[in-house]
N, C-alpha and C positions, 0 to 999 in steps of 0.2 A: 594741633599740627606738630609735625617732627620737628625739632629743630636740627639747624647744619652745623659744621664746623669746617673748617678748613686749614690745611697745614702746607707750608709752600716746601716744596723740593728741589730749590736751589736752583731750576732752571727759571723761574721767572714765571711757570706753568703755578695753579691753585691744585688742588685735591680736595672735591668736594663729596663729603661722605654724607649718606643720611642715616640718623641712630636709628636702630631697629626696637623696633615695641617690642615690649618684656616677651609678651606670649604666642609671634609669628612665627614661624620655623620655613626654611632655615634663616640662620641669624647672618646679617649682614653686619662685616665686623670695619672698622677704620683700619685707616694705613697707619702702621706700624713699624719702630725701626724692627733688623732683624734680631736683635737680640732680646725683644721681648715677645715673648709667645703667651697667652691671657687665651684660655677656652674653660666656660662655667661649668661646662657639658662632661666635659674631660675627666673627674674626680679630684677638684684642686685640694679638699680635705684629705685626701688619702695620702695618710706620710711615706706609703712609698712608689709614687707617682713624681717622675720630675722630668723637668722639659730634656728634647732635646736639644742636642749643640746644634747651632748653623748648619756643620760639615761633619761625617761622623768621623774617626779617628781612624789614623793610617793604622794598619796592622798588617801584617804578613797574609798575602792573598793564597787563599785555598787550592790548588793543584788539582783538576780533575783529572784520572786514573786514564787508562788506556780505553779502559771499555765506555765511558764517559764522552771520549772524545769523541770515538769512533761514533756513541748514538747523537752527539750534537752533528758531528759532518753530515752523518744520514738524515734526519732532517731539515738542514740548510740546505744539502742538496737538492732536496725535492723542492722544497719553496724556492730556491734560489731558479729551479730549472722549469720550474712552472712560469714563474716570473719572466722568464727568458721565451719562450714559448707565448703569451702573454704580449709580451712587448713586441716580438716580431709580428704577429698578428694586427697590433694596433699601428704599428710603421706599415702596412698595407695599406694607410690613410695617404702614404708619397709614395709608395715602392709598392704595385699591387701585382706584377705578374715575377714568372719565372721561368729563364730559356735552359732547359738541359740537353745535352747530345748524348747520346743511345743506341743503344744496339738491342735484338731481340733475334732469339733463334731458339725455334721451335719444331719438333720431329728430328728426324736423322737422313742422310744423306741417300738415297736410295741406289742398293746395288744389284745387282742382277740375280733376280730368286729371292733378295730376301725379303719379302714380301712378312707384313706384320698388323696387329691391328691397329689403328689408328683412334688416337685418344678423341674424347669432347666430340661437338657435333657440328662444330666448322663444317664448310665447305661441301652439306652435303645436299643434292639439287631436290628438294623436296618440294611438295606441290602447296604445303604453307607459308613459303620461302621465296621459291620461284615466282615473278611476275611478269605482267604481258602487257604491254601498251595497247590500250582499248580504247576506240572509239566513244566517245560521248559527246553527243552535240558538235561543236565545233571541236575539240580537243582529245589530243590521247591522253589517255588516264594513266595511271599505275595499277592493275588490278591482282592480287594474287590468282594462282590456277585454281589455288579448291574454290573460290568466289566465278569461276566461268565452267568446269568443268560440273557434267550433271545439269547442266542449264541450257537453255535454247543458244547460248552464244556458241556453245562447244557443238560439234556434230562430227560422228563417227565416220570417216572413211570407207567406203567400201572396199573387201578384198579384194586384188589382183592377182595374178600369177605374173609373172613372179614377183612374191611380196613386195609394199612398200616401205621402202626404207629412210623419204625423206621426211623425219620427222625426228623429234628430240628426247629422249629417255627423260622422265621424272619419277621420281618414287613417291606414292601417295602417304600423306601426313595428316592431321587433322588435331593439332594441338595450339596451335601460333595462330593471331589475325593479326593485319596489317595495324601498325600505331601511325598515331597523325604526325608523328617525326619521320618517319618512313616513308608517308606517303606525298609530303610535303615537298622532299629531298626527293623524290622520282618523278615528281610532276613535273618539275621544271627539265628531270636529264631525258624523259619522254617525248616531251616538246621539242627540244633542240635535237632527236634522234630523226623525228616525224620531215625536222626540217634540211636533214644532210643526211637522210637516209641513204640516197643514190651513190655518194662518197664512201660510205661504208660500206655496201653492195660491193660498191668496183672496188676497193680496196682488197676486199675478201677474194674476190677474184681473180682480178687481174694483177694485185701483188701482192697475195699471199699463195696462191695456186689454186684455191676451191673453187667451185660450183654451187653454188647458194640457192636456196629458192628465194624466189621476189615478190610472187603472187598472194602467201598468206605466212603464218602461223601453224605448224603443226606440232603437234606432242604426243606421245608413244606414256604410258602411264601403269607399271608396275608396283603391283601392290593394290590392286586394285578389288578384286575379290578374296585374296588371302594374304594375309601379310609375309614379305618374303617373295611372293610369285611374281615373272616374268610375263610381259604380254606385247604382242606386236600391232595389236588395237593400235590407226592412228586416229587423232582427233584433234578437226582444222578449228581453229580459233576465228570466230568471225570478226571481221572488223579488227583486226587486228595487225598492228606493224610484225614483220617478219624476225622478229630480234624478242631473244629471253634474255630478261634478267635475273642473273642469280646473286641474289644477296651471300658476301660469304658468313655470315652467320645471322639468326632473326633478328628481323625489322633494321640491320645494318646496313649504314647512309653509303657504302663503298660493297660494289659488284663487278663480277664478272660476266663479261655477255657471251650468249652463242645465237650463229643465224646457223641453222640446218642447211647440209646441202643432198641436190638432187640424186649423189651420188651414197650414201650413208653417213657420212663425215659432216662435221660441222666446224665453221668458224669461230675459232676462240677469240677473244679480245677484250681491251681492259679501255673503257674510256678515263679523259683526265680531262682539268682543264676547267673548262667552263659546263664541259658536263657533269661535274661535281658543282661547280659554285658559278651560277649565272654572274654574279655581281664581280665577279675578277676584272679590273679596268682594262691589265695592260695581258691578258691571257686569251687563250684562245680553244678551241676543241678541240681534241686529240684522243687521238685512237693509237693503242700501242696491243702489238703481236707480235708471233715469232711464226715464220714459214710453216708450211705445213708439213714439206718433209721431214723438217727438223723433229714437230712436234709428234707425228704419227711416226716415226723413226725409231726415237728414243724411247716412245710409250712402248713398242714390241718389243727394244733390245731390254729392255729394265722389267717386261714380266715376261722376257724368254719366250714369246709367241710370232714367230716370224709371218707364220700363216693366219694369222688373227684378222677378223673380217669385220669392215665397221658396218655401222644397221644404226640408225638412230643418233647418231653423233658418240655413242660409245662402241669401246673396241670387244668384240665378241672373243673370247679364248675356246677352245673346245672344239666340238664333233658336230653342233646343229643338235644334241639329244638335251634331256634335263641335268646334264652334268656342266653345260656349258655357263660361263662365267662373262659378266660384261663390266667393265673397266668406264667409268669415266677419266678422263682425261683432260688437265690446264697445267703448262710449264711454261715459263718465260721469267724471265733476268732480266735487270737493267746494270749488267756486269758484262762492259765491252770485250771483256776477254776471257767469260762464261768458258770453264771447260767442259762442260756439256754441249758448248752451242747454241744455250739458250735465250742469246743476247735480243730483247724483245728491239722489233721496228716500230718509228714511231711518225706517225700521220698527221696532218693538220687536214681535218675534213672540210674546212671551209675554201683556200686555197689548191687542195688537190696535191700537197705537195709531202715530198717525205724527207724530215731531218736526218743530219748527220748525228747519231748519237755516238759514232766511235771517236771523229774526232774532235764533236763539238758538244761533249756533253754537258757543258752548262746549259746549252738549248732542250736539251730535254729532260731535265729536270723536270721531275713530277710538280704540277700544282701544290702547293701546300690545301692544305683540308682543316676547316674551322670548323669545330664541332661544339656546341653552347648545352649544357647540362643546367636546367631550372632558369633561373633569371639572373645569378650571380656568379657562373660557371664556365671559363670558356677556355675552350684547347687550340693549337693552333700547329699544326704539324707539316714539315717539310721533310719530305723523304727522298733520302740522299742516295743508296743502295736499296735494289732489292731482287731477291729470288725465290721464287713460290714453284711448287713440284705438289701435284696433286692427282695422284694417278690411285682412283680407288673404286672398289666392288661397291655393287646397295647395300651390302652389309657394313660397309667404311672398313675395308682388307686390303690391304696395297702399299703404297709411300704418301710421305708427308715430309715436306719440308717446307720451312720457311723463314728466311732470314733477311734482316734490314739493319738499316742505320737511320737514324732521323737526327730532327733538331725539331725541339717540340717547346712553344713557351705555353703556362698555365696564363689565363689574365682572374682573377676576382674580383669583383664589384666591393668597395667599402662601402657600408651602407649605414645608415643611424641605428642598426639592431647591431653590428658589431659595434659600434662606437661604445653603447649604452651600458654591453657583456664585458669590454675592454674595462670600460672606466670602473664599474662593478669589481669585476675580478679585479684591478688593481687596488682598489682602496681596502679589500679582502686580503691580499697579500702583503699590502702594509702594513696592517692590521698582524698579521701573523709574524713577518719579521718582528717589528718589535714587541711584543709578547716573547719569544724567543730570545728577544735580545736582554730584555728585562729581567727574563728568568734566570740566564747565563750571568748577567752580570747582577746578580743577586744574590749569586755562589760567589764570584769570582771577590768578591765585596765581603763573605762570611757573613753574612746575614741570612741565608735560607739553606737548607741544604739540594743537591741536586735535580733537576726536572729535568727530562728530556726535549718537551715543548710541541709535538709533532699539532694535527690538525686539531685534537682537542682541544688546546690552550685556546681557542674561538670558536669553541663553540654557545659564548654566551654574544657574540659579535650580531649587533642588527643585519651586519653586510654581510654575513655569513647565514642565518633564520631565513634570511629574503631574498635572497639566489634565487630559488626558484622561481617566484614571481619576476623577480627584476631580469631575469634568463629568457623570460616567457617568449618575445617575438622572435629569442635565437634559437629557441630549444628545435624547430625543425633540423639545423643544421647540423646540431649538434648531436643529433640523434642518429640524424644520418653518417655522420661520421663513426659514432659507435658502430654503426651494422657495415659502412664498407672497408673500415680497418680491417687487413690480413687479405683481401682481394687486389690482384695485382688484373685490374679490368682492361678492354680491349670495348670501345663504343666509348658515347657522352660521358658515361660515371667517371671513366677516367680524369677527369676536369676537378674531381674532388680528392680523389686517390693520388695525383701528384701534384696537389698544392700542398705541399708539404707546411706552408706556416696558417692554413685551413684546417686540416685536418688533425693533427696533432694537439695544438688547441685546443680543436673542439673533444676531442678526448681526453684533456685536461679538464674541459668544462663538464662534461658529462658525470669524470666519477665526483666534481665539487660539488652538483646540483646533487647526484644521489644520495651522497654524504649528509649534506644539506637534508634532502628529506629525513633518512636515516635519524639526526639527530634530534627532527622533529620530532618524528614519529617515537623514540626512545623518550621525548620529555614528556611527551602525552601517555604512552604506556608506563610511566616513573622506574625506568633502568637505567642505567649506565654500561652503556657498551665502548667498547676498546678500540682506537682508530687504527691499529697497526697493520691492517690490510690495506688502507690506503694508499701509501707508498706502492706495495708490492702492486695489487691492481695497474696503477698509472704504468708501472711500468712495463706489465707483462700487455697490455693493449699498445703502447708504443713500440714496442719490439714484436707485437705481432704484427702492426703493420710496417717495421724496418723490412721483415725478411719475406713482406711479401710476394717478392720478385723468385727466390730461391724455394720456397714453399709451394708458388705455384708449379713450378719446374721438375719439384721431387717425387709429385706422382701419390702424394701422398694422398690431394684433393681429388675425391673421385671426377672421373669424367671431366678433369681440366688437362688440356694439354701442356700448359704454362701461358694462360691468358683464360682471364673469366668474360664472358660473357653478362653487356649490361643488359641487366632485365629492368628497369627502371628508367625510360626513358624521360625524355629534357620536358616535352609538355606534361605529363603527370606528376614529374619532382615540381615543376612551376604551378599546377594546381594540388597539391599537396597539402591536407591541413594535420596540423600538429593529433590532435584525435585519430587520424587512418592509421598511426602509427600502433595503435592499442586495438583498432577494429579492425584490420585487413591484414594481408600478406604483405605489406610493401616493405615492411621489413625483412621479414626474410628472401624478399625477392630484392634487396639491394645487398642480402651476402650472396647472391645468385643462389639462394636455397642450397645452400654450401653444408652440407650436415654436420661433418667435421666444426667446421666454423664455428657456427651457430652454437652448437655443446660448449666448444669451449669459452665462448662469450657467456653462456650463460650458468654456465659450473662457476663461473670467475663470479658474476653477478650475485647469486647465490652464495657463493663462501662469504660475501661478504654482510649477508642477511643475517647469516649463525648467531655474528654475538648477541645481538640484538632478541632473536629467537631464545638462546638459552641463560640472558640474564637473568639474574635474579630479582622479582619484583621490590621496589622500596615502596612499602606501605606507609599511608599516609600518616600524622602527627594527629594524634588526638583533639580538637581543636576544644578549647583556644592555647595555642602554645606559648606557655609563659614559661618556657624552661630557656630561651632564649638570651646568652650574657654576650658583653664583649661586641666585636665586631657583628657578629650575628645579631643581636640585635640592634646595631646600628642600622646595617643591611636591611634587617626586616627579610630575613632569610635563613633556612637551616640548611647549609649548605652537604647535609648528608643526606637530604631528602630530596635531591633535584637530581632530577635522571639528565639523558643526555650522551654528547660525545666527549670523550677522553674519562680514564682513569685515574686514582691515586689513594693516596690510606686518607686525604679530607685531612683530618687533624693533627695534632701534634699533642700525644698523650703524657699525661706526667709519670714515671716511672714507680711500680711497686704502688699504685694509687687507685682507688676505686671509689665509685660514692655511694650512698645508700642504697643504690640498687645492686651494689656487684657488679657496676659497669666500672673500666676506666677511666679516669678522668680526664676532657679535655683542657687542653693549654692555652694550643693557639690553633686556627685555622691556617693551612700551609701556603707557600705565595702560588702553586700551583692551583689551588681552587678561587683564590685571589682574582691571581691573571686570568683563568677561566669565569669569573663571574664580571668581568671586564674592568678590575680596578687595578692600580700599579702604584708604588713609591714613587714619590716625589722630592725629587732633592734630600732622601728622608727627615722629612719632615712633614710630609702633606698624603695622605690619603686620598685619591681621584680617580676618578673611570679615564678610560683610553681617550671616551669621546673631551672630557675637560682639557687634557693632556693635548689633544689633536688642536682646541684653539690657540693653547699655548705656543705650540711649536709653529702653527700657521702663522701667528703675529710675531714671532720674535726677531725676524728682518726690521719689521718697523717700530723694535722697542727703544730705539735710540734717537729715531727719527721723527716719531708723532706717540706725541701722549695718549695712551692706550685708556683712559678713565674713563671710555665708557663699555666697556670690555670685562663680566666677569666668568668667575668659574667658580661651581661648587663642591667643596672639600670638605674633608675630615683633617684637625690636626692631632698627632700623632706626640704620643709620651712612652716612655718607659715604664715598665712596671712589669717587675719579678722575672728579669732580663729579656722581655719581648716587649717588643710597642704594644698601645692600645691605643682606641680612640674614643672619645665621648661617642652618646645615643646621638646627637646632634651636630648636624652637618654646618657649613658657614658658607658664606657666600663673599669672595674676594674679589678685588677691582686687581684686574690684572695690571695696574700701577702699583700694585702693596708693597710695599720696600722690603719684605719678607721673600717675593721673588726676585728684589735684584743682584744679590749673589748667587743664587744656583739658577745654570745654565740650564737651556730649554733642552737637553738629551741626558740629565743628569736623571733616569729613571733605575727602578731598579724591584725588583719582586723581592716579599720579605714575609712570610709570616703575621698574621696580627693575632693579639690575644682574644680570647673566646671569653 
C-alpha cells in the first residue's frame, strides 16, 4: 500500500498527499514550499536547465506599434460586440418584448394625370386573394374565388339589356391557396359579418349614400380566357353573404371589403375591432369608410375622367370600345383634417351608432392587431395614423400611397433552447476573451512576440468543435434569421425581423456554428484555413439587416414597393423541421424569393468556403513519429500537422540553422499554436489547458475560505533552457492546496512560447 504524509499549513487544516508509484503517469507530486520546484521529467541532469523564479523579473514592457493595436481593437471588437449581442438575448430571460413607434410611407402622393406604375403586388383583387363567405353546414366559411368559380356553387348570369352591372370586377390568378393562418383569421371575421350583416347593409346605404345588393354575391371575372382581357360575364355566388373580402396582400390576416351595388358602384369599407380579434374584452366591431362622393369624386378628379362610368364596382375611363380602361378604387384616412377629404367614418355595427372621430379621436382608434409568427414570435400593433390611396388598372397603372404611424411591441418566448445556445455561446466567448487576453499580455510581459488572437486562437476549444451539436434544437431559428436578414416584411415574419435582440444574435450564431463546421471539416481534410472573413461576414449580415428599411425603399429589390411580403406563414414556421431547410423552398421563401437577396447571402457564404477550398493539403507524418522533442512530445502532438482554423509560422526557427535534412531547425513552438492547442502560462511557472486554468479561477473565491485539498489539476512544470522554457515528457497532478499556487494570483496567465 501507498503510504501518506502529511504537512500542516499553519491553519490548523492537515494536507494529506499520497506518494505516487514510480511507474503511473501522470505523477501526483506533494505540497511544496514555492521556492522549491523538483520535476524528474523535466531534464534535472542537463546543466543548462534551471528552475524558474516564483515571479519573472520586471523589465521594460514591450510597446505594440500602431498597426498592432489597431488589429487587437479589431478583434476585441468583434468578441466584445458578440458578447453584447449574446447577453442581450440571454436578458430576454426578464426583459423579452420591445415597444418601438414608427412611421412607414409608401408610393407617392397622387396628382392629377400623373398616373405611374405601381411597384409589388399589394392590393391587387385577384381571384387567388379574393374571398367569399360561404355556406357550409351551419357556418360561413372563408372560401377563395378560384376554390367557387368553375364549380356548381358559381353560375353565370344571364344577359340582359341593358347589361348587368351589379357585380364586382376580379382579375383571374391561379398561383396562391389559402394557408390555415388565413383561413383561421377569416373564419371567425365571416362569422361576426353573417351576424351584423344588416348593420353593414344599412350603413352602406343609408350613410354612406349606395345602393347595395342584399340578395347574393356577384362577380364580373377578367382574365378569364386570355390574360389581360375584360369581360362583363356575371357570376352569382351561391350561398353566399353578399360582402368580398380582399386581402391586401396573399393569405394576409387584414382586408378590405366591398358589397356590390345595384347601381354599378360598390361599397368600400375596412372592418376593425373584433372583426380582426374576437377575443378583445373591452372592444367592439367597427366598420370604417369615407362617403361615396367623396370617394367616386376624387377617383375622377385624380385620373382626369369627369365622364367615367362605373360597371362592376370599378370606374370605366374611355368610349365603351377596346381602348377603354377600368380603375379599381379604395381611399380613406384616419386624418381628421385629410386634405383630400378623405377623413374615414367610423361605425360600431352592433349598437348602430357612428363615432365622433374628429373630436373624439381617442374613440376611434383602430384595434391594435396581434399577429404570432411560429410558437415563439408575437407582434402587437397599434395604429395611430393612417391614409391608404389605391386607385389602380388590372394591370396595377394608377396611384399608390400609403402612410402610417404605429406603436408596435415585439414579445419572444425564452425557451430552454435559448438558454442552452446562450450558456453555450457564453462559455465560447469566455473562452476566446481570455486566449486574447493571454496572448496580449504575453507580449506586453516580452515573453512571446505578437498574435493578433481573432477566432482561431479556439479553435482547439471543446465549446467551440460542439457548437453545432449543442446549437442543434436552436439552429431552426437561427437559420431563419440568416434567410430574413435584409427583408424589411409586412405579415407574421415581421415578429422576427424586428426583435432586434433575436435576430442579430441569431446571426451571430449562424456564422459561429458555420465556422464551427468549417474548422471541422479543415481538421478532417488536414488544412489550415484563415478566419479573417469572419469578422467581415458578421458584419456585412448585421448591416444588411440595419438598412433593411432604406433598401427596401430604394427600388433596388425588384418588385418591392418598400415592405416585403411574408411567404412563410406562423403555422408552417411552427411545423418546421430543421432538414426542410436543405429539402424545400422555405428558405428562399422566407427572403420572399428576393433574388438580389439571396446572391448576396450566398456569394458572402461562399467567399468564406475559398480558404478552405484552396489550402494547401498537410500530409500526413510517416508513422511511427519519433522525430517528436520538447513540448511536442509532451503534447503527443506535431503541431504543424494539424489542420483547422487560424493561421501562423507554428515554430520559432533558430537562425542560419538547418538539420540534416536541409530543413530549419525548430526552437520553440510559438504561444500562438499553444493557446490554439488549448494550453496557457501559469503564473509562469506552470504549463495547463484553459479547462485546468477554468477550476482554478472557479475555486479562487473559496481559497481563503475552505480548504481546497480535494481539488486537483494537471500540469507541466516549466524550466529554462537556451532562453525559452521547456517542460518535461511528464505531466503532474496538483492539489489545488499546493503552496506553489499560493503566490500567483488566479488571472496571472499569459502565452509564451515553449521549446520544441
Amino acid at each position: 500500500m501507498a503510504s501518506t504524509s502529511s504537512s500542516d499549513n499553519r491553519t490548523g487544516l492537515h494536507r494529506v498527499n499520497t506518494s505516487p508509484q514510480r511507474d503511473l503517469l501522470p505523477k501526483l507530486e506533494d505540497s511544496r514550499p514555492p521556492d522549491v520546484i523538483g520535476d524528474g521529467s523535466a531534464g534535472n541532469d542537463d546543466p543548462q536547465a534551471k528552475t524558474l523564479p516564483p515571479t519573472a523579473k520586471p523589465g521594460p514592457a514591450p510597446r505594440p506599434t500602431l498597426r498592432q493595436l489597431a488589429t487587437a481593437l479589431y478583434h476585441w471588437t468583434t468578441c466584445l460586440f458578440i458578447s453584447a449581442l449574446i447577453l442581450s438575448q440571454f436578458l430576454g430571460l426578464f426583459w423579452n418584448s420591445v415597444t418601438s413607434n414608427g412611421g412607414a410611407l409608401y408610393g407617392t402622393h397622387p396628382e392629377a394625370g400623373g398616373m405611374s406604375e405601381i411597384t409589388g403586388n399589394n392590393d391587387k383583387p385577384v381571384t387567388d386573394r379574393v374571398l367569399a363567405c360561404v355556406l357550409e353546414g351551419r357556418y360561413y366559411k372563408p372560401v377563395l374565388l378560384n376554390d367557387v368559380l368553375g364549380t356548381s356553387g358559381a353560375t353565370a348570369v344571364p344577359e340582359t339589356t341593358p347589361p348587368l352591372v351589379n357585380g364586382y370586377r376580379v382579375v383571374r390568378r391561379q398561383t396562391t391557396t389559402l394557408s390555415d393562418d388565413a383561413y383561421a383569421s377569416y373564419m371567425d371575421t365571416c362569422t361576426l359579418i353573417s351576424t351584423t350583416l344588416d348593420m353593414i347593409l344599412d350603413t352602406c346605404d343609408n350613410g354612406l349614400g349606395y345602393t347595395v345588393t342584399r340578395d347574393a354575391l356577384r362577380v364580373v371575372v377578367d382574365g378569364e380566357k386570355v390574360s389581360g382581357s375584360s369581360s362583363d360575364t356575371v357570376y352569382k355566388i351561391q350561398d353566399a353573404l353578399p360582402v368580398l373580402v380582399m386581402p391586401f396582400w396573399d393569405n394576409a390576416p387584414f382586408a378590405r371589403y366591398a358589397v356590390p351595388g345595384t347601381d354599378g358602384s360598390a361599397c368600400m369599407f375596412r372592418l376593425s375591432g373584433k372583426y380582426i380579434d374576437s377575443s378583445l374584452a373591452d372592444g367592439f366591431p367597427a366598420m370604417l369608410a369615407v362617403n361615396r362622393t367623396v370617394r367616386e369624386g376624387i377617383t375622377k378628379e385624380w385620373l382626369q375622367a369627369p365622364d367615367g362610368q362605373w360597371r362592376h364596382g370599378w370606374l370605366h375611363v374611355g368610349n365603351g370600345d377596346d381602348s377603354e380602361t377600368a380603375y379599381f378604387s379604395d381611399v380613406i384616412s384616419s386624418d381628421p383634417e385629410s386634405t383630400d377629404g378623405l377623413t374615414r367614418r367610423e361605425f360600431n355595427t352592433l349598437t348602430k351608432q357612428e363615432l365622433d372621430c374628429v373630436n373624439g379621436r381617442h374613440e376611434c382608434l383602430t384595434a391594435s392587431v396581434t399577429q404570432t409568427w411560429g410558437e415563439k414570435f408575437t407582434t402587437e400593433e397599434q395604429e395611430q395614423t393612417m391614409t391608404s390611396i389605391t386607385i389602380a388598372s388590372p394591370q396595377h397603372f394608377g396611384f399608390f400611397l400609403y402612410t402610417s404611424t404605429y406603436e408596435r411591441t415585439v414579445r419572444v418566448i425564452y425557451d430552454w433552447e435559448t438558454l442552452i445556445a446562450n450558456v453555450s455561446l457564453g462559455m465560447l466567448l469566455v473562452r476566446w476573451i481570455v486566449a486574447m487576453a493571454a496572448l496580449h499580455r504575453g507580449f506586453l510581459q516580452g515573453r512571446s512576440e505578437w498574435f493578433i488572437g481573432g477566432l482561431g486562437c479556439v479553435a482547439g476549444s471543446r465549446s467551440f468543435n460542439m457548437l453545432p451539436v449543442v446549437l442543434l434544437p436552436h439552429l431552426k431559428v437561427t437559420i431563419a434569421s440568416f434567410w430574413t436578414a435584409g427583408c424589411y416584411f409586412e405579415g407574421e415574419q415581421i415578429a422576427l425581423s424586428d426583435s432586434w435582440f433575436t435576430i442579430y444574435p441569431g446571426l451571430v450564431e449562424f456564422c459561429l456554428v458555420y465556422y464551427s463546421l468549417l474548422n471541422i471539416f479543415a481538421k478532417i481534410s488536414r488544412r489550415r484555413i484563415t478566419d479573417m472573413f469572419f469578422t467581415p461576414t458578421v458584419a456585412l449580415l448585421c448591416l444588411l439587416h440595419r438598412i433593411r428599411i432604406p433598401l427596401a425603399r430604394s427600388g433596388a429589390l425588384s418588385g418591392v414597393d418598400g415592405r416585403v411580403t411574408t411567404q412563410v406563414y406562423s403555422t408552417e414556421m411552427q411545423d418546421l423541421r430543421l432538414v426542410d431547410f436543405f429539402i424545400s423552398d422555405v428558405g428562399s421563401r422566407m427572403d420572399a424569393n428576393l433574388a438580389l437577396l439571396m446572391s448576396l447571402k450566398l456569394v458572402l457564404i461562399a467567399l468564406n468556403v475559398l480558404p478552405l477550398v484552396f489550402a494547401p493539403y498537410i500530409p500526413p507524418v510517416k508513422q511511427p513519429d519519433t522525430g517528436l522533442t520538447g513540448v511536442e512530445r509532451a503534447l503527443a502532438i506535431r503541431a504543424s500537422n494539424g489542420g483547422g482554423l487560424g493561421c501562423s509560422p507554428v515554430y520559432i526557427y533558430a537562425e542560419d540553422a538547418v538539420d540534416q535534412k536541409g530543413e530549419r531547425t525548430k526552437v520553440a513552438l510559438n504561444s500562438y499554436e499553444l493557446v490554439r492547442l488549448g494550453y496557457v502560462v501559469f503564473g509562469g511557472q506552470f504549463l495547463l489547458t484553459f479547462d485546468a486554468w477554468d477550476v482554478i479561477m472557479n475555486t479562487a473565491p473559496l481559497h481563503r475560505v475552505h480548504h481546497l485539498w480535494n481539488y486537483r489539476v494537471v500540469l507541466f512544470l516549466l524550466r529554462e533552457k537556451d532562453g525559452y522554457v521547456s517542460v518535461g515528457d511528464k505531466p503532474i497532478v496538483c492539489r489545488l492546496d499546493d503552496a506553489r499556487f499560493d503566490p500567483i494570483p488566479f488571472w496571472d496567465i499569459a502565452a509564451q512560447p515553449v521549446k520544441c
